[in-house]
C-alpha positions, 0 to 999 in steps of 0.5 A, a space after each residue: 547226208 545225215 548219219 543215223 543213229 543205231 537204236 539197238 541196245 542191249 540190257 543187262 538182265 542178270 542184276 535184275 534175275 538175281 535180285 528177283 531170286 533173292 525176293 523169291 527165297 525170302 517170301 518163301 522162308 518168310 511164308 513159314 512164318 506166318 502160320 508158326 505166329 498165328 494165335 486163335 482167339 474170340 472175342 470176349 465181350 460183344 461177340 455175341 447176342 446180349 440175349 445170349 450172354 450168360 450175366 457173369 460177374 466181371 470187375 471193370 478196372 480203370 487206370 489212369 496216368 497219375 496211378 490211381 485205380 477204380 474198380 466196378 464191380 458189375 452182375 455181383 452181390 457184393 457189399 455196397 463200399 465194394 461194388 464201386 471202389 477207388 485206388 489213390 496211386 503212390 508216387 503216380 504209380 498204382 498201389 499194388 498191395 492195396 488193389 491186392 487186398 480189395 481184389 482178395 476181399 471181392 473173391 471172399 465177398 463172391 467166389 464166383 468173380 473170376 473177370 476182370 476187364 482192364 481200361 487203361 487211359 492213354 497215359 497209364 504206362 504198359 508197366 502198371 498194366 501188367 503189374 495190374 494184371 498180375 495183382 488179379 491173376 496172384 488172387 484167381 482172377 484168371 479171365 483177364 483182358 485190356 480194352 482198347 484206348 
């Protein structure tokens, strides 16, 4: 005669209630969150019909990893040295105090220059983007970006 096995077994649910709690706490102090770091903001170039588009005079700045910075200056009547400018870097760092001067000689050529789009290569560090910006922001470059890599 064989002996059968019980099959019933009992689980113990209280881990598994206690950890969903603690999940269920934390998405509900984590869903606060989300709105407090929202940030609106448009897209500066490309968001709308070139029809549309009003022709603004805009610097383009490329930067590339051993410090050297070009500039482009486009829709602006600037003297011809200045509408295509190139940087040599100092020590595989941008000259600041150089693309300050040029920055200051462009407003003085055309007032109305107040955007500047920064193209960093893969190389640049995040510190010369920034000291970048802040070379055009100290001289009333106000609408600044970075474009993607």
């Amino acid at each position: 005669m064989k002996k059968h096995k019980h099959l019933d077994f009992e689980i113990n649910l209280i881990p598994a209630i206690d950890l969903l709690s603690t999940c269920i706490c934390f998405l509900l102090l984590t869903a606060v969150w989300l709105h407090v770091g929202s940030m609106d903001v448009k897209q500066a170039v490309g968001g709308q019909p070139a029809s549309e588009t009003a022709k603004k005079p805009t610097v383009w700045v490329q930067l590339d990893g051993q410090g050297t910075v070009t500039l482009e200056v486009r829709d602006a009547r600037v003297p011809a040295k200045l509408a295509k400018t190139k940087l040599q870097g100092k020590e595989g760092r941008p000259d600041l105090e150089a693309l300050s001067g040029l920055v200051a000689e462009l407003k003085k050529s055309e007032p109305g220059l107040v955007t500047a789009l920064i193209q960093p290569q893969a190389a640049t560090l995040y510190e010369d983007i920034i000291n970048t910006m802040d070379a055009f922001k100290k001289n009333g470059m106000v609408d600044l970006g970075v474009s993607p890599l």
